[in-house]
Each structure stands twice: as C-alpha cells, then as structure tokens.
N, C-alpha and C positions, 0 to 999 in steps of 0.2 A: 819052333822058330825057324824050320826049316826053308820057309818062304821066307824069312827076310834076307838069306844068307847071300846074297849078290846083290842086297838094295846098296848104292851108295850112299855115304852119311853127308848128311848135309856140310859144307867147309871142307870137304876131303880131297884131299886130289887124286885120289884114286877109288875105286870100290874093293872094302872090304880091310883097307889100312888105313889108318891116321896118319896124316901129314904131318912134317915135322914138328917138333913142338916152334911155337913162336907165329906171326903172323899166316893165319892157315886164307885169309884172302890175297893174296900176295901176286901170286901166280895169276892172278884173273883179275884185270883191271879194272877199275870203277864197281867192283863189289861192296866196298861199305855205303857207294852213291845207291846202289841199286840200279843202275843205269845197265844198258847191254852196249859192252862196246865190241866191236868188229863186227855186228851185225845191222844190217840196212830194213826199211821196212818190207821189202821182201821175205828176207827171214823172220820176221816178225810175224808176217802174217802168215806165215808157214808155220811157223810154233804154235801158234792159236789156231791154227786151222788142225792140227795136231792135235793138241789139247781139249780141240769141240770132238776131235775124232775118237780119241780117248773116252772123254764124258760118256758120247754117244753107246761104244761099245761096253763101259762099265753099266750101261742105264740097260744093257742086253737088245735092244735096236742095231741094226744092221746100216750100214753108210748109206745104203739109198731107202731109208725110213723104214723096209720091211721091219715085222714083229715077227723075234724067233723067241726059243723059251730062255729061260734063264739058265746060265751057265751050270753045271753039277755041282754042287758047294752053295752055290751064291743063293742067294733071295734076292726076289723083285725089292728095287729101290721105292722110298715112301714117299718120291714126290709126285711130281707133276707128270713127268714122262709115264709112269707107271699106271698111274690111273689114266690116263687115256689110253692106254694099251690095253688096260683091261677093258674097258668099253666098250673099245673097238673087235676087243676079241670074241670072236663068238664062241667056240669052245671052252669052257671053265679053266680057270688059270689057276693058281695056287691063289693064297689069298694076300694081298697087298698091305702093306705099312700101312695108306694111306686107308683103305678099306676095316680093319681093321679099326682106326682110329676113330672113325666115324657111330661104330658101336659101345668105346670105353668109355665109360662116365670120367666127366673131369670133375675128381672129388677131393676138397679141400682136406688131406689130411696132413700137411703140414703145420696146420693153426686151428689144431681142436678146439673146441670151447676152453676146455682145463688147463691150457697153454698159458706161460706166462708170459706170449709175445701179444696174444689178443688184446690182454688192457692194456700193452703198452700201445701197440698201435689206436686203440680206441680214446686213449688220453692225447694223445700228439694229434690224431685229427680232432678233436675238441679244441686243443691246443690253439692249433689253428685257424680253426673256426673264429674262437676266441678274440685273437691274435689281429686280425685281418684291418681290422679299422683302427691299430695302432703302431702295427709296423709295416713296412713298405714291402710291395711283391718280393723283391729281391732277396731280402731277408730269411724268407721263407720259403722260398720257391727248393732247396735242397730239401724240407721238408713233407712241403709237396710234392715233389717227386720220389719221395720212400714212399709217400702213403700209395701213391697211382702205382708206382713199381710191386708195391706188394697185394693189392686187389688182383692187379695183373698174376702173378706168380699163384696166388692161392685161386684162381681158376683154370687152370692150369694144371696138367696130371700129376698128380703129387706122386708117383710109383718109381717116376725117373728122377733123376738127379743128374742137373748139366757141370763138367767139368771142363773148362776152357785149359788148351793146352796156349802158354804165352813165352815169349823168349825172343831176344835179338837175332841179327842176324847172324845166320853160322852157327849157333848153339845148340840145332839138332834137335830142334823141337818137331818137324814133320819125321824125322826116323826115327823117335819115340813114338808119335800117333802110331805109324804104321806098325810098327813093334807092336805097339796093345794091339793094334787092332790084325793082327795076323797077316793083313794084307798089304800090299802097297796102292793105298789110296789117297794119300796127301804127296803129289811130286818133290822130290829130292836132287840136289845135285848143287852143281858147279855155279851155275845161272840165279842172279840177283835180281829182285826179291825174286822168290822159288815159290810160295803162297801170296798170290793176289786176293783171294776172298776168302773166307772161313769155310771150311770143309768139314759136316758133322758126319761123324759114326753112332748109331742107334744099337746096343744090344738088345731093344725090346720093342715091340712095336705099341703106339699109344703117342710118339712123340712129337708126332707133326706138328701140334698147336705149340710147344713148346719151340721146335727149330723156327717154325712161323712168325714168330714175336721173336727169336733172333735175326730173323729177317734173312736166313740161308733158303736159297734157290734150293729146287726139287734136285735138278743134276750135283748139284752139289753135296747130297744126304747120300748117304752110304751105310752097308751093316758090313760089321765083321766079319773075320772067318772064324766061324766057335769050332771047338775039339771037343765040347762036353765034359769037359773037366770040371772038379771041383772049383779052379778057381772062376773057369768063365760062367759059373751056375752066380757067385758071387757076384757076379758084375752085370746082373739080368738089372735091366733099371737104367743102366750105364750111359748115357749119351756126353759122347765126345767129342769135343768142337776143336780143332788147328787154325788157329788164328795168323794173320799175316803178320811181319817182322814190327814189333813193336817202335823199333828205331829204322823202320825201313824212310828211305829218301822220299819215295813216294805218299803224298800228305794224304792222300782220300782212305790209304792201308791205316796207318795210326791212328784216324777218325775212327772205322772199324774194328780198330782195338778196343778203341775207350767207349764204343760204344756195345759192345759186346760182355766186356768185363763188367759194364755196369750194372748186365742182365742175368749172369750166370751162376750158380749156385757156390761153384767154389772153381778156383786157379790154381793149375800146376806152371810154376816158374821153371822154366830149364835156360840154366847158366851153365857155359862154359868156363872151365880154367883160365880165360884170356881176358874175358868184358862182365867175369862175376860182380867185380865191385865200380862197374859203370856206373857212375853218376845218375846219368838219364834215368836208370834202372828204378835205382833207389829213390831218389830224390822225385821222378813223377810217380814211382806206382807204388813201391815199398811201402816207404814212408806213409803216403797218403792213406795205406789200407792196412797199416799196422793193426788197426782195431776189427779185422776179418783172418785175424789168424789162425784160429778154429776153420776154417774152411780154405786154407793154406797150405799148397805142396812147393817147394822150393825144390832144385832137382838140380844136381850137378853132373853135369854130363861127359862124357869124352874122358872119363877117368883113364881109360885105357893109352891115352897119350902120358900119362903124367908117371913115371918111372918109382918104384919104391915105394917108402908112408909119403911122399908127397901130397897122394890123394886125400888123407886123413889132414895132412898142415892147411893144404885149400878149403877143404869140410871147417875145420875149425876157427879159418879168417874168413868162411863167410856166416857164418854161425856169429861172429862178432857184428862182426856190419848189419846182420840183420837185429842183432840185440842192440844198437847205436840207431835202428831205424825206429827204435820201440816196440816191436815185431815181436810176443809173448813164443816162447819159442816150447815144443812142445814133447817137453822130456821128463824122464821119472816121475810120469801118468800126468804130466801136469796140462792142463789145455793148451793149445798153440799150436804152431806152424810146424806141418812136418819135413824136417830136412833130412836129405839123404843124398849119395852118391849112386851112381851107376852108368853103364856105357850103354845109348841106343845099341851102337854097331857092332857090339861082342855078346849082347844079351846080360851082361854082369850084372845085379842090382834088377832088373827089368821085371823077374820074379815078384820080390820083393815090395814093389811097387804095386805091383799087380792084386796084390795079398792085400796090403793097405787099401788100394782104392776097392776091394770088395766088401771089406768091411765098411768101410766108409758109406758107400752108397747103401747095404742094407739094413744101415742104422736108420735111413730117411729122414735124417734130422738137418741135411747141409742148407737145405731153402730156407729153413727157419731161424739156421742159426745168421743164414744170410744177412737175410733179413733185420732181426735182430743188432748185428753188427750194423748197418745202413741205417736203424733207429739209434744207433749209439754215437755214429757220426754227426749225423743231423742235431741231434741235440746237442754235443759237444760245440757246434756250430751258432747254436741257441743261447749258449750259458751267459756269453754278456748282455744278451737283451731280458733276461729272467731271472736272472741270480744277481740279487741286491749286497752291497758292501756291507749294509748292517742292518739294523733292526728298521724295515717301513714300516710307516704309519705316525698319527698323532697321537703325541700323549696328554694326557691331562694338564701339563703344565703349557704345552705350544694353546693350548685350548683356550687357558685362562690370562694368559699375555695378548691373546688376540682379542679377546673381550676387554679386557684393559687397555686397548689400543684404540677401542671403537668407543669406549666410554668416554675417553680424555675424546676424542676426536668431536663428540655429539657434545662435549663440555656437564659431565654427569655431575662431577663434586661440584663445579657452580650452583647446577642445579638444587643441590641440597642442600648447601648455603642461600643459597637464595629462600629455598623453602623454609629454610630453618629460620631466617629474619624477618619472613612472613608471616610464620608464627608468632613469633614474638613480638610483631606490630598488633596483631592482631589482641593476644593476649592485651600491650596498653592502653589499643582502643578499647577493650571491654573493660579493664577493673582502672586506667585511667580516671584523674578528677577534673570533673565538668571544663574548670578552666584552662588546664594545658592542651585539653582537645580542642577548645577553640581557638586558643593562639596557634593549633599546630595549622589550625583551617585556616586563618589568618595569615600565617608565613604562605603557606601553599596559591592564597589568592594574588599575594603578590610577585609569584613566579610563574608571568601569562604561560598559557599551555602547557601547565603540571597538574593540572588538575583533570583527574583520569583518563591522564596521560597512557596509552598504551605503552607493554614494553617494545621497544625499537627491536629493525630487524640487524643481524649481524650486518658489519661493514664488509664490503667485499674483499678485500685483503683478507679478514677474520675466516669470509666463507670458504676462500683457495686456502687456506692453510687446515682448516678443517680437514679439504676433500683429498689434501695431500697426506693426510693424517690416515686417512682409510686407504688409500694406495700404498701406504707404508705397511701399513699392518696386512694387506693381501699380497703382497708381495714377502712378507715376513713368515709368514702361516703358509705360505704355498713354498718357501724354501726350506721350512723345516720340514714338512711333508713328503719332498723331493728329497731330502738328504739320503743317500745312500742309494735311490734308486736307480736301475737300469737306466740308459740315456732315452730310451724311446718315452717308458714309464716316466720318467721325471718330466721330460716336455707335457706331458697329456694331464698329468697333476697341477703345473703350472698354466697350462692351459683352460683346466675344469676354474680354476680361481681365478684367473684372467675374464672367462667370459660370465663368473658366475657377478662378479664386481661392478661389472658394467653400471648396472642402477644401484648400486650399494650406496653409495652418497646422495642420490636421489632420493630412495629409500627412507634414509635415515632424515632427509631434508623434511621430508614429510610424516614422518613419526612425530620430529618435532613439532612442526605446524600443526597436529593434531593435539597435540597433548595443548597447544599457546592456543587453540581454540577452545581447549574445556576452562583452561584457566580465566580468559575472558568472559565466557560464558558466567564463571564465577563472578567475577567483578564487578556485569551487569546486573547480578541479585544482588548487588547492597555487599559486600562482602570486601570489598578494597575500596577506600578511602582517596582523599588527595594523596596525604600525606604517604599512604603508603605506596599509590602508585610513583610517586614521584621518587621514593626513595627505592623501590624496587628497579623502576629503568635506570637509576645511577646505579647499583648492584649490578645488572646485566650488564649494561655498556662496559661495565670495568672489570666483568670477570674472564676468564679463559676465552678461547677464542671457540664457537659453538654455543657458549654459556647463553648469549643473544638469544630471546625470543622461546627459552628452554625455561626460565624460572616455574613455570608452570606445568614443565613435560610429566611429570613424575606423580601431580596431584591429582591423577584418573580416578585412584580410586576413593577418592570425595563426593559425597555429591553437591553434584553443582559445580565443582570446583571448590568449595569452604572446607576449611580445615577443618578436621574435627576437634571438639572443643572438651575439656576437662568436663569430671561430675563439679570439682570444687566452682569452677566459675560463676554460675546462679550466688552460689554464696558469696564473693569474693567481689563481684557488680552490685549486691542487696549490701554490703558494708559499705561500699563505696558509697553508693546512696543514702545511706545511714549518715555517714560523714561529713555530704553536700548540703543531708536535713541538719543535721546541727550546726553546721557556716551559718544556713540560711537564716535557720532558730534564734543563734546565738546573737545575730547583724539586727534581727526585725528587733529583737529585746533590750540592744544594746538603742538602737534607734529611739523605740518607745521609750524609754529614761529620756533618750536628749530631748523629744520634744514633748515633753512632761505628762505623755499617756499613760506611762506606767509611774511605779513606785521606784525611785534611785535606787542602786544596789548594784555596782556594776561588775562584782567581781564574780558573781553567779555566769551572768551572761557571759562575760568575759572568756571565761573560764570554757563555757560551753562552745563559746564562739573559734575556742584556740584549740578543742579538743576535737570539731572539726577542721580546723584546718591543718594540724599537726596531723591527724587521724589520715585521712585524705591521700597523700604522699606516701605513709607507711603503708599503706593500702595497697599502692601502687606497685611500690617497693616490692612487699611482698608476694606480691604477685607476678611480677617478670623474675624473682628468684626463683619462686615456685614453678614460672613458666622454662627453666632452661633447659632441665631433662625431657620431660616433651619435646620440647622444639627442637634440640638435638636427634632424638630416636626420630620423627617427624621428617626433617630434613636427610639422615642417613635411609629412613626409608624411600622417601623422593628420591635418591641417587640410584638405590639399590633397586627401584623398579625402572627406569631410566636402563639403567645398567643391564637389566635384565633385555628391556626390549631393545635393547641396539645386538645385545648379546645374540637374541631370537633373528633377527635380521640378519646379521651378518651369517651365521649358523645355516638360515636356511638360503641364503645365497649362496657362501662360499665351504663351508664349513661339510654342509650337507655332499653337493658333488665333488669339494675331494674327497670325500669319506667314500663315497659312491665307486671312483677311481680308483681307488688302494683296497679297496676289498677285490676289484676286477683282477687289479695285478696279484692280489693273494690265489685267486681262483685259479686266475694260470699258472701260477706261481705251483698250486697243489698239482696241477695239472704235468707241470714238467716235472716234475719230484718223481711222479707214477711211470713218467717217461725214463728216465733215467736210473729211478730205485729198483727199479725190477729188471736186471739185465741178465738174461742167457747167456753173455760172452764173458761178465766176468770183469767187467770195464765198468 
C-alpha cells in the first residue's frame, strides 16, 4: 500500500489526516450541491483539459497522439485507445485486454443446466408469456426486464464477477477503489462530485463485453497494480467499477447509479460515520435491495476519525438500520450482507476486505445469486396479481344453483306440470265414457278458437323477466368464480361469462321453440284433443313466467310428440267398451219391452242397463287413479330433461369458458409457485 500513502481521502482536508470530526464539507462551499464555487469556466475547462490529459497519459499515449510503450508495471488498457494502437503498431506489442477478449469464449457458467435458477427463470418467462393477454405491460415489464437482464448476463463471461463500488458524497468510496486497486486511478480530493462517470478496474483480461453492457468508455477501463500475492491470485476474475456520488446534485451521475446497480453482480456500500443512516440511503437503495444481500458489502469508512470503541457503537447502529431495512444481515455463517469497518486512508480493515472479496469472486456464484435475487423481486412484485385470497374455482354446488337459475328462468317445473296434466287428459281421453267425451267436444265448440287452439307465446313482460333471470344467474356464477381471485383474474373470469352470455337467452328462446315445435308436431297426429288443447293453453298462460310455449319442451323423447302410454291401457279402453256395450245392450232391450218386440221383464235389462252405466265412471275413475304415478314420474321427467338441456346450454356458453379461465389462472398460478418455490436467496 506503499502507493497509496500520499493519495488524499476523499472529504479530507488535507492529505494523509482526517479532518475534524463533525461536518468534513464545511470548509469547501457548495460540496453537498456538487457545484464548483470560485471557479469560472476557465478553470473548468482547464480541469477537463487535465483530466483528458490524465486519461491520455494513463491510456500510455503521449499529448500529441504519439504511441509509446507502456509504463513498467502497467498493461495496455482494454479499450478503445488500445486497440488502435495496436493496429497501428507495427512492431508486436504485448497482448491487449481487448485482443485478448476477442479469443475467450463467453460461456454460460453461471446457469448450468443443474442450477436451480434455470427453472426458475424458464417458469417466469412462461409466466409471462402466459400473462400477456391478461395483465397490462406495466405490470410486468419489471419481469421482463429480469428475464432480458439475465439472457444478457448468462452471455457474457461468466469467469469475472462485477462489483460496483456505491457511497455518498465524501464517504471515500474512490480512496477505497484505489486502495484495492494499488493504484491511483479513480481521482480523489476536495472538489464536488470527484467521480463524474464509472471508472472500471479489470484484474483479468476477457471483460470488455461485460464493461460494454456497463456502458464504461475504453479510457475509462483500467487494470491494477498486482504484487502477485496470494491475495491478488484470489481476486483474478475481479472487475471493479467506482461509481459517481449516489446523492450527487448532478441528476444525469444518479441516473448512472441506478443504472449501473441494476447491471452489476454485487455492491460494496461505503458509509461514513456522518450520513451512515441517510435517509436517501436507505430508503432509495437499502431498503429496495434488501432481497440482494448475499451479494452485499456494506463498508464503514473513515473509522480512523472516530476515537476509542466508538467505531464498534457506529458498526452496531448501522447493523440496526440495516436489520430495520429488512437487509438479512450475514453472521454466524448465516447468508447476508457483509458488514465491516475499515479506513480507506490508514489501510486498517482494507486487508480484510481484500480477503472477503477474493473469496467471494472464486466462488463464481454472485451473477447467479444476482440474478436469482431480481427473480425474487420481480415476483414479490407479482404476488397480488397471482396469489388468490382463497380457494379459485367452481364448485359443485355454484354449478347446481346455476342450473337452477336457468331452469326456473326457461320455466322447467311448469313444464312438467304441464306434462304431467297432459298425461292425465290423455289417460281420460282413452279409458273416458263415450258421453263425457262428447260433452267435453261440446263445451270446447262453444268456446270459438279453443279448438286446437295452439299454446300462446310468452307475454313480453313474462319474456324480459325471463331474460333477466339468465342475467342474474351469469352474473351469479361469474361472482362466485371471481371470489377470491386476483383483481386482473377476476375481471377476465367475469368477462369469459359476460361475453360467453351474450346469446344465452337467445339460446334458450330457441331450445324452447324447438322442443313447442315437436309438441305440435304431436298434436297434429291426432294426439291433443279440443279439450285438451284448450286446457293446456290455460296451464301455460298461468304458469311461471317462461312456462309459455315450453308445455311441450321436455316431450323430445316421444315420438311424435305422444306420450307414451301404459301396457294396462288396451285393457282399460276394451272395459270401457265393454261398459258402452252394455248401456247400449241394456237401452235397445229395455226399448224392445216398451214397444212390445221383446218379452216384458224389465229388471234383467235394467239391471244390465245400470251395470253399464255405473260400470263406465268406475272405469274411468279407475283409471286417472291408476294414471297419477305415471303422470307424476312423466311430468318430473319432462322438467328433468328440460333442465338438463338449459343446463347443457348455459354450461357450454358460460360455464365452459369460465372453467377454460380458472384452469389458465391455475397454470400460471403453478407457474409462479416454480418462480418463487425454488429460491437461491433464501427469500
């Protein structure tokens, strides 16, 4: 560290001692602004003219462009300057960073096949894929930028590990770079901000496409000065980035913070004793990247100002603040953040650090764990559009309330009321006697236009109460399906049964009109009577609202439309007849006596004559008792296939696509689980 020993420390007021304790900007006006006061742009452009002069001479170019060699120590730099110097050179040169790099394979070994960050990454881009027709760009776009960030990364040399050096103003974060890095290559001193652009250091040549996609200029890439020690063998890989003052005044430097930090494999924080527990600090970067604290160095600097154990009482109030930021903090082997103290500008601790970050980089695992950490964000970010409050989906019972909703709506139990009285006419038209079937044709002719009479169609009032009936019930069945779900998911569920509804009463209009066209069909074989149509359109008209123009929806599977009829019936129509023979028998015999054809005797006839007619009635009787279990199961069946086909309709309208919906959301649903279940960080 012999070379550092006359750098001045960044906040100092002098080189090589710590200013007093207490505001160490003080002395130099407009240092927390970043601003340069008592200098005009004269001097300004003499410090940049400096500073190109600088560049220049560390690139080993000479001020009026000649190419000399490189300094004794130094290696040619890996940008830009250096390959065209080689180009240009005709004599062979040593061999360049950039030259070099152009040979090394960029080989994904930070995300083997066997890694458990690969499925997580391969489930989040599915995820998203997924995703994309249900939730808006924005939503997802932090998603999308892990997965483009980590393609990126995993082509890219996986042998180096980037460590961004980050810290406010005055906290000594470029007289740490230059400490690791042996040299003085990130400027230091009095003058606010001190770092305008990121300044990397390479201990290993291969890193260009890596500083590249930092987006660090060729003059700006530097190598170290190694000793060949055990510890700089450890730090082979090492590339070191000095970033400009995180709270610097100037907004385009804090842009390339946060645009840097969000590239880099792992962050050394260096806090001072003075602005450790700065708000800005915590509150923009801490906090937000608590869940990156496996690739986390927290770094308290300037110890050498603070007198006594004072430096252990500031170690262990920032050790609080960063357990208050959520910041897994990384002690007694446990994963997390590592916190330490040490002085750029005495060497104290510098060691120390040195030790850590060599092991750190030849574990080669900071990219991945990066990484990993940015899949934990991202989905942490995800959880309320994925993760449901309680159990999605339909159950059996939302299933059968919805088919009960469309039943009563198409008017089903009418319908089988109605069948079930159709039966039962039917039954007294068959085992009925001669004479009430004629009175009944009789009653029927004098009620002009009852006589096969069609059933009427619903009244319009009837048909909007219907249609509002099926709007209830899809609005019913699409809220229980919603219940619990994510707000994007529930709209798209509510949606699939919104648009799946559209023709649902339509639909159903015309299930009906199909099934009153089989029933007519019937009618016109001889199969409905006056009487009976005229007492069926009074049964519709007066039953549920739907019941209209349905008496018949149910009797498909008849043919023709005719009921089917008992084996007893033939029997039960042949006594009836029997019955109408013996009136007849009994009338002609009784007749013959009155007008003296036959032999007098009237109580035979009599007798014959009353056993049809008494006969006749019980006949009937007997038969619409006989008929009421039939006509019951008869009529329950008409409801129940009625029921069924509303049931099929609505199902495959609405029932169908949201079922379609809630398995999607289960799919992504597994999809995040894979995203989240398997974490390398521990989170």
């Amino acid at each position: 560290m012999a070379v550092m020993t006359a750098v001045t420390d960044e906040g100092t007021g002098r080189g090589g001692s710590p200013a007093p304790h207490g505001n160490r900007d003080a002395d130099v006006p407009g240092c927390r602004t970043g601003t340069r006061t008592g200098t005009g742009p004269a001097a300004e452009g003499a410090v940049r003219a400096a500073d190109t002069g600088r560049d220049i001479d560390d690139e080993g170019r000479a001020d009026g462009g000649a190419d000399r060699p490189a300094e004794p120590g130094r290696e040619w730099n890996d940008g830009l300057i250096a390959r065209r110097a080689a180009a240009r050179t005709a004599d062979p040169e040593p061999e360049t960073v950039g030259d070099d790099d152009a040979r090394l394979p960029q080989v994904e070994a930070y995300v083997p096949s066997g890694s458990p960050l690969r499925p997580r990454l391969d489930a989040l881009r599915e995820l998203v894929g997924l995703s994309r027709a249900r939730l808006d760009g924005a939503t997802l776009a932090e998603a999308g930028r892990v997965l483009d960030e980590a393609a990126a990364r995993q082509r890219l040399s996986s042998r180096h590990t980037v460590v961004a050096i980050a810290g406010a103003t005055g906290s000594g974060k470029s007289t740490l770079f230059n400490t690791l890095a042996g040299a003085q290559i990130s400027d230091t001193g009095l003058r606010r901000p001190t770092t305008s652009a990121p300044i990397a250091c390479s201990w290993t040549d291969g890193a260009a496409g890596l500083l590249d996609r930092l987006a660090v200029p060729g003059r700006l890439r530097r190598r170290p000065q190694q000793s060949g020690t055990e510890t700089d063998e450890a730090l082979q890989g090492l590339v070191l980035v000095d970033l400009p003052d995180h709270d610097s005044a100037a907004t385009g430097h804090r842009d390339q913070v946060d645009r840097v930090l969000a590239l880099v494999d792992a962050v050394i924080w260096v806090v001072d004793p003075e602005k450790y527990a700065d708000a800005a600090l915590h509150e923009r970067y801490l906090r937000p990247l608590a869940g990156h604290a496996e690739v986390t160095f927290v770094v308290l600097n300037q110890i050498d100002r603070l007198p006594g154990d004072t430096a252990d009482q500031v170690l262990d109030d920032l050790r609080r603040l960063l357990d208050e930021d959520g910041m897994a903090l990384g002690e007694h082997g446990e994963p997390g953040a590592t916190v330490m103290s040490l002085s750029a500008l005495t060497g104290e601790g510098v060691g120390e650090l040195r030790e850590m970050l060599g092991r750190f980089v030849q574990e080669r695992t900071a990219a991945a764990r990066r990484l990993s950490a940015d899949v934990d964000v991202a989905a942490a970010r995800l959880r309320p559009v994925y993760v449901a409050e309680g159990r999605a989906g339909l159950g059996e019972q939302a299933r059968e309330e919805f088919a009960d909703r469309l039943a009563e709506a198409v008017g089903a139990a009418a319908t089988g009321q109605a069948a079930e009285r159709e039966w039962r006419r039917n039954a007294g038209r068959a085992c009925g006697t001669p004479w009430l079937r004629l009175w009944r044709w009789y009653e029927s002719t004098r009620r002009p236009g009852s006589q096969e009479r069609p059933a009427q169609p619903a009244p319009p009032e009837e048909r909007l109460t219907s249609r509002q009936r099926v709007e209830q019930a899809v609005r019913a069945v699409a809220d229980e399906a919603a219940d619990g779900l994510p707000g994007p998911w529930a709209q798209a569920v509510r949606e699939a049964a919104v648009n799946g509804a559209e023709g649902l009463p339509e639909a159903l209009d015309e299930l009906v009109e199909r099934a009153g066209a089989v029933e007519e069909r019937g009618r016109a074989n001889g199969t409905g009577g006056a009487d009976g149509a005229g007492e069926e359109g009074r049964g519709a008209a007066a039953g549920e609202p739907g019941a209209a123009g349905t008496s018949g929806a149910a009797h498909g599977g008849r043919a023709n439309g005719r009921p089917p009829r008992p084996k007893w019936w033939p029997a039960a129509v042949l006594a009836q007849v029997s019955m109408t023979l013996l009136q007849v028998f009994g009338g002609l015999w009784l007749v013959g006596q009155i007008v003296g054809v036959l032999e007098p005797g009237f109580v035979v006839p009599a007798l014959v004559m009353l056993a049809g007619v008494v006969g006749g009635p019980l006949v009937e009787w007997s038969c619409v008792a006989a008929a009421r279990g039939p006509a019951r199961r008869y009529g329950q069946e008409a409801e129940r296939q009625l029921r069924e086909a509303a049931a099929a309709c609505g199902r495959a309208r609405v029932l169908d696509p949201v079922a379609a919906e809630l398995a999607r959301y289960r799919e992504v649903r597994e999809r995040y689980v894979t995203v989240t279940e398997i974490s390398t960080t521990g989170t």
